[in-house]
C-alpha positions as CSV (number, residue, x, y, z in Angstrom):
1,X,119.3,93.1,126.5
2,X,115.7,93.2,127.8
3,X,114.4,96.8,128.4
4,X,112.2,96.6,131.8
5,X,110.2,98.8,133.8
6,X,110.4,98.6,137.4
7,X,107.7,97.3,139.3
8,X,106.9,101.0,141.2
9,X,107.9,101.5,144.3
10,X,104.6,103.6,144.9
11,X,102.6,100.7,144.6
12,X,101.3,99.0,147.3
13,X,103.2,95.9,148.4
14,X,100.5,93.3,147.4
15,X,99.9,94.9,144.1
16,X,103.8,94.6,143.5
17,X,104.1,91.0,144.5
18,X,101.3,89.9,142.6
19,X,102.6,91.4,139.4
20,X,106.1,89.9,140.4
21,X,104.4,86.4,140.3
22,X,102.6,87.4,137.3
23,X,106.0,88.5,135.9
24,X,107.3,84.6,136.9
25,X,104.6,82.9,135.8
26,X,105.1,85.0,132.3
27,X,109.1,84.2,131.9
28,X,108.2,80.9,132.6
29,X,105.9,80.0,130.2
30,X,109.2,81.6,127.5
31,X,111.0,78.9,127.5
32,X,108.1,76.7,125.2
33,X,106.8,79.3,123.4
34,X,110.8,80.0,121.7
35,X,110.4,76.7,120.6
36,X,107.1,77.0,118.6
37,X,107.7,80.0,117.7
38,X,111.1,78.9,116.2
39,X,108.9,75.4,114.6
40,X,106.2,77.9,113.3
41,X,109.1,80.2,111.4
42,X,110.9,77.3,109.9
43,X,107.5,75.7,108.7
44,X,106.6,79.1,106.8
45,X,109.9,79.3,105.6
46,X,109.5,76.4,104.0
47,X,106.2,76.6,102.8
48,X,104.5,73.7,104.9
49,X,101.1,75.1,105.6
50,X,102.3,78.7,106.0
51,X,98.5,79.8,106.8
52,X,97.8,77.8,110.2
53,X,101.8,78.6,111.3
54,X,100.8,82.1,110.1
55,X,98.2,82.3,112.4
56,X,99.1,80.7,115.0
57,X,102.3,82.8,115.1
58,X,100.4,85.8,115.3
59,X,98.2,84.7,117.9
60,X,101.1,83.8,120.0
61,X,102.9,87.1,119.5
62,X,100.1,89.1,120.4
63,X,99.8,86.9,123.4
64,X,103.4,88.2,124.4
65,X,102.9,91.5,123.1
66,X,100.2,92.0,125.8
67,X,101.5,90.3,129.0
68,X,105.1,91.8,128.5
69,X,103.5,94.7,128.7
70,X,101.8,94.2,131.4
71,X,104.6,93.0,133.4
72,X,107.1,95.7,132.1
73,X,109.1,93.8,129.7
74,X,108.3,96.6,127.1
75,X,111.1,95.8,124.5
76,X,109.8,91.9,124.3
77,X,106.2,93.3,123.5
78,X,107.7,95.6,120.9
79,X,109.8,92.8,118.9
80,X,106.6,90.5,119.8
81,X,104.1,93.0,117.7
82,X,106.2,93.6,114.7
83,X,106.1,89.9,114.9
84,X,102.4,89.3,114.7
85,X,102.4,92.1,112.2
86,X,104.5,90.3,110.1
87,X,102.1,86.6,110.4
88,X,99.5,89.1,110.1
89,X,100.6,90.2,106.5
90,X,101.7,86.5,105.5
91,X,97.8,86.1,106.3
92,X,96.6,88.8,103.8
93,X,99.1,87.9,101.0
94,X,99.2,84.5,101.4
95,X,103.1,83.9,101.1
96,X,106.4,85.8,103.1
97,X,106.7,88.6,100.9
98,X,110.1,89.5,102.5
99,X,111.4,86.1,103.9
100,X,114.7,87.8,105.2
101,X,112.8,91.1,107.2
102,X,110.2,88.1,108.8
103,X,113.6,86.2,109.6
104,X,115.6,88.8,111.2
105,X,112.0,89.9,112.8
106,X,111.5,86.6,114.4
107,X,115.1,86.4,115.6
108,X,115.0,89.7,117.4
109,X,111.6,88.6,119.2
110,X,114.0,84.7,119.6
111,X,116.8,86.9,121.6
112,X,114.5,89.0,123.4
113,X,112.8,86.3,125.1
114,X,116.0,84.0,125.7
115,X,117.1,87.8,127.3
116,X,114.1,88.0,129.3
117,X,114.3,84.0,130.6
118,X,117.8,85.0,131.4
119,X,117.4,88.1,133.2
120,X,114.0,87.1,135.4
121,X,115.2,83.6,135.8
């Protein structure tokens, strides 16, 4: 299940709807992004130019990382940056060292944002 912050009650009411919207407009844009990300996992998985998936991967996990934190979706930006670490590594070593830890890794950042399309949908 997604961990979220609240949008504060303390805030004032056009700050709050904004970052609602921006909250909608950040779910919405899930639904694609699980399916690269799930194309960019199977083609470093199986070795089919693992270096642009690689970076591309981490360039769209960091994307996430940032905005779900922005919009309170904290446990989505968590799985998101152990994710880009991950492609980040791939990077430096040039192969998956671990293949299982990077599948497993992806697959929790996978759930999390079917959880987060769910739950704000």
């Amino acid at each position: 299940m997604t961990t979220t912050m609240p949008i504060a009650e303390n805030m004032p009411p056009e700050l709050a709807s904004a970052l609602r919207q921006v909250r909608e407009r950040f779910v919405t844009g899930l639904a694609p992004l699980i399916l690269e990300i799930e194309a960019l996992h199977e083609q470093i998985a199986e070795g089919r130019s693992p270096d642009a998936a690689a970076t591309r991967m981490a360039f769209v996990a960091h994307r996430i990382r940032g905005l779900a934190g922005t919009v309170g979706i904290g446990t989505l930006g968590s799985r998101a940056s152990a994710v880009e670490d991950q492609a980040r590594a791939i990077l430096r070593h040039g192969i998956c060292t671990d293949p299982e830890g990077f599948e497993a890794t992806v697959e929790a950042l996978l759930d999390e944002m079917e959880d987060a399309v769910v739950d704000f949908s």
